[in-house]
N, C-alpha and C positions, 0 to 999 in steps of 0.2 A: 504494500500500500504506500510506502513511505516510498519506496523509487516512482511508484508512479504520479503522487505530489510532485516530486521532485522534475519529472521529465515536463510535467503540464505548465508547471512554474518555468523552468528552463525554455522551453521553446516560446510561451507566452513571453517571456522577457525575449528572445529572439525578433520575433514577428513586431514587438512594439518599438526593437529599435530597426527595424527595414522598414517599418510607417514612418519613422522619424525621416527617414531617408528621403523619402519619396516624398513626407511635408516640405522639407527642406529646398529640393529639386522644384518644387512650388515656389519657394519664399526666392528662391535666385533669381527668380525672372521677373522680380516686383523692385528691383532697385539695389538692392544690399550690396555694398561694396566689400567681395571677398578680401582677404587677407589669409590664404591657406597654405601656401609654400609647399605645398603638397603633401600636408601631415595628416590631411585626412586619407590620402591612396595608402601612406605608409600605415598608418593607424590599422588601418582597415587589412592589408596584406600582412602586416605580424600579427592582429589578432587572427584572422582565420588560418596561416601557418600553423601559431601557436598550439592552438586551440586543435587543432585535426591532428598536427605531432602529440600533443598532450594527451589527449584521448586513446589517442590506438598506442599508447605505450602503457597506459594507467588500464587499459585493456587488454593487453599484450602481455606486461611483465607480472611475476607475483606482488600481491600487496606489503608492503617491507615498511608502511605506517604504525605500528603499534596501537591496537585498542581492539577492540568489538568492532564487526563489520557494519552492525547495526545502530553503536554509539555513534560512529566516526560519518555514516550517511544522517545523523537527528541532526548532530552537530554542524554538517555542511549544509543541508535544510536549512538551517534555524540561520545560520551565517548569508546564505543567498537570499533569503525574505528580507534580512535586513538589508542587503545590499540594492534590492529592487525600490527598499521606502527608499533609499538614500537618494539612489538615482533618479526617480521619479518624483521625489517630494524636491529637487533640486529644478530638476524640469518643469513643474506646476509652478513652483515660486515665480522662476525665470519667467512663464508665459511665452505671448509672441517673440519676445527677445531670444528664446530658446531658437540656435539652429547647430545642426553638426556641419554648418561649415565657420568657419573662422571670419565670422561677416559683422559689421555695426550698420545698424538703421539711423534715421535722425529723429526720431522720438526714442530712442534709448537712456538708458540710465543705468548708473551701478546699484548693482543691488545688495544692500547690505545686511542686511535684516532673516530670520532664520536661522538657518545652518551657514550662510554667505552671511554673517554677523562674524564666526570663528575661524573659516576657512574658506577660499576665492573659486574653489575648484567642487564643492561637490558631489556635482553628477559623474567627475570622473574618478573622485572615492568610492562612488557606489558601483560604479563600473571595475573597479579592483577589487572589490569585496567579492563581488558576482564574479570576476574570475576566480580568486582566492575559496572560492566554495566551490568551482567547478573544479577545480586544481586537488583540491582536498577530497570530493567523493570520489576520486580515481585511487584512493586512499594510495598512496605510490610519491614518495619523492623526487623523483626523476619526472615525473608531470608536474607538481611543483612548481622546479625550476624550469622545464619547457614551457609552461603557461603563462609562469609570473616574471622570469627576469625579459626576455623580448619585448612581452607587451608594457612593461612599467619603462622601458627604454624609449617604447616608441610614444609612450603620454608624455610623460618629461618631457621630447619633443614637442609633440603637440602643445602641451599647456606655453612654453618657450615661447612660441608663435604666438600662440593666445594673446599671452601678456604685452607681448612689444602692438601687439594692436589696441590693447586698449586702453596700455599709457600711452598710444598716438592719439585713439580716440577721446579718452576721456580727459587727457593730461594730468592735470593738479588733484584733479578727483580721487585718480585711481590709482598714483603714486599713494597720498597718503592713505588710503584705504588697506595697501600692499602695506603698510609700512603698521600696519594694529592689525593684520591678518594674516595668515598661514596660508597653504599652496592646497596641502591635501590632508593631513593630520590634525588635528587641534594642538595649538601650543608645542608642534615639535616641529612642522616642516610644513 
């Protein structure tokens, strides 16, 4: 029961972010001045790399995780559900301002308040969480690091770009915003 929670959550979190896609591909043709440097193609080709290496090896090899088969799948459960509010409650904050390309509109703003009150990056903590729990029910360390060190290489990137656009965009705002706020952790980084 508890894998098949787990697939309906998983692929439901898939499908919602290839809508995000295809809203997005929407919102381009309405003016938004990209700023992507290509970190959404990279983004996108190390997460499904990763993620299809990660899988058929966390499938492939024996489980070398230590615990109950059945603790270590509650535990990745309970860690993906949070990572879906994370992602999601980052994404409903944002509103229209939400796109997955690296774009500013001219009625935007920084948004500081919720979770973007402690940390500038949200949705893409939730988005490490939801790997970090996909990483984890392959109960397998070597999926792990195949899921989480490429794709946390290729956010860094991304977020990198992010930021140089929107201390372009917002300038004085969004300097000191960055400067009483954190990237993707609370109070560490």
């Amino acid at each position: 029961m508890m894998h098949t929670i787990w697939l309906v959550l998983f692929y439901t979190w898939c499908a919602s972010e290839i809508l995000l896609v295809i809203r997005s591909r929407a919102q381009k043709k309405t003016g938004h001045q990209l700023r992507d440097r290509g970190s959404l193609a990279i983004l996108w080709a190390t997460i499904s790399i990763s993620m299809f290496i990660g899988i058929f090896v966390g499938e492939s090899l024996p489980h070398n995780i230590p615990g109950a088969q059945h603790t270590l799948r509650a535990i990745a459960l309970a860690i993906l559900i949070l990572g879906i509010i994370i992602r999601w409650g980052a994404i409903i904050k944002m509103g229209r301002a939400f796109s997955i390309n690296v774009a500013l509109h001219k009625d935007q703003h920084v948004i500081q308040s919720g979770l973007f009150h402690f940390i500038r990056h949200p949705s893409y903590l939730g988005m490490l969480i939801i790997f970090f729990a996909t990483a984890l029910n392959e109960r397998n360390y070597y999926s792990i690091a195949i899921i989480l060190i490429p794709i946390i290489v290729a956010l860094l990137y991304r977020i990198h770009v992010e930021e140089l656009a929107l201390r372009e965009g917002f300038g004085a705002e969004y300097i000191e915003y960055s400067k009483r706020t954190k990237r993707l952790i609370p109070f560490i980084y």
